[in-house]
C-alpha positions as CSV (number, residue, x, y, z in Angstrom):
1,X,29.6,-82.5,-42.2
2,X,30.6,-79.5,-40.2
3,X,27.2,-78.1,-40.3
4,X,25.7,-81.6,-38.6
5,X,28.3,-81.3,-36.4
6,X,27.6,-78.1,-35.5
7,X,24.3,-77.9,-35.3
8,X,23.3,-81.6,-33.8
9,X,25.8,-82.2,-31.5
10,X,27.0,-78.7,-30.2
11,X,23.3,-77.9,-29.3
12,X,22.5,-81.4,-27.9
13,X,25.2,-81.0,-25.5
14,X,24.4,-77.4,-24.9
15,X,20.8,-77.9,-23.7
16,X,20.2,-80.3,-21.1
17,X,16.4,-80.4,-22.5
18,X,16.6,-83.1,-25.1
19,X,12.7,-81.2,-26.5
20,X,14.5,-77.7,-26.2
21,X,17.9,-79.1,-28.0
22,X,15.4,-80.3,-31.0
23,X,13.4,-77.6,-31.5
24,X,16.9,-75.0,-31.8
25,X,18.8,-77.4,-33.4
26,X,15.7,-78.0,-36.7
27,X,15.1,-73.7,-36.5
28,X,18.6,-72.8,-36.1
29,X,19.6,-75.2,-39.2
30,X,16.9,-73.9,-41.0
31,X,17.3,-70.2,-40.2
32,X,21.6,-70.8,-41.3
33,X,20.7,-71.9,-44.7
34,X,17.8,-68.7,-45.6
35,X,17.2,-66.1,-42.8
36,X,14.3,-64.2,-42.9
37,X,13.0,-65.6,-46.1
38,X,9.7,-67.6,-46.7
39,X,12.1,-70.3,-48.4
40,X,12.5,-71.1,-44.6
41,X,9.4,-73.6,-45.0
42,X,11.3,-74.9,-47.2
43,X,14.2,-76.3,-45.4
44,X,12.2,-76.5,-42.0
45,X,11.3,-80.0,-42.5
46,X,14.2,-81.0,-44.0
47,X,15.9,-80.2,-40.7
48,X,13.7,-81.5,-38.7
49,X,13.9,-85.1,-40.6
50,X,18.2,-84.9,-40.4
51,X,17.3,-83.8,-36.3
52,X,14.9,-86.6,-35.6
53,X,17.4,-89.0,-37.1
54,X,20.1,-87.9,-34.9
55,X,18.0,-87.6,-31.9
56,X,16.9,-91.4,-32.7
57,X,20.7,-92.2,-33.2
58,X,23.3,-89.9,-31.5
59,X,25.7,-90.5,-33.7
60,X,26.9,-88.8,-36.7
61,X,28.4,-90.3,-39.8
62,X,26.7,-94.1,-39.4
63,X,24.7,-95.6,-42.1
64,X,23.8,-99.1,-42.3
C-alpha cells in the first residue's frame, strides 16, 4: 500500500500535468521494482494497468 501511495498519489499531486503525472508515476513504479534490467518490460505494463486505474478513480483502497 505504501508503494501506491507513493507512487500514485505523491506524483499526481506533484505534477500539475495529469499526462506527465502518468507517464512518471507507470516508469518510476516500474524502474523501483528492477532498475536497469530488461525484466523492466516486465512490470512496465503492469504499472501502467494499477496507474490507469487510479487515474480513472483517484482513490486508493476502493473496490467494489
Amino acid at each position: 500500500m505504501f508503494e501506491e501511495a507513493a507512487f500514485r498519489t505523491t506524483i499526481y499531486r506533484f505534477f500539475k500535468n495529469d499526462k506527465i503525472a502518468y507517464i512518471v508515476s507507470c516508469v518510476g513504479f516500474a524502474w523501483m521494482h528492477t532498475g536497469p534490467n530488461p525484466i523492466l518490460i516486465v512490470y512496465l505494463p503492469m504499472s501502467i494497468v494499477l496507474t490507469s486505474i487510479y487515474h480513472r478513480r483517484r482513490v486508493l483502497g476502493k473496490v467494489y
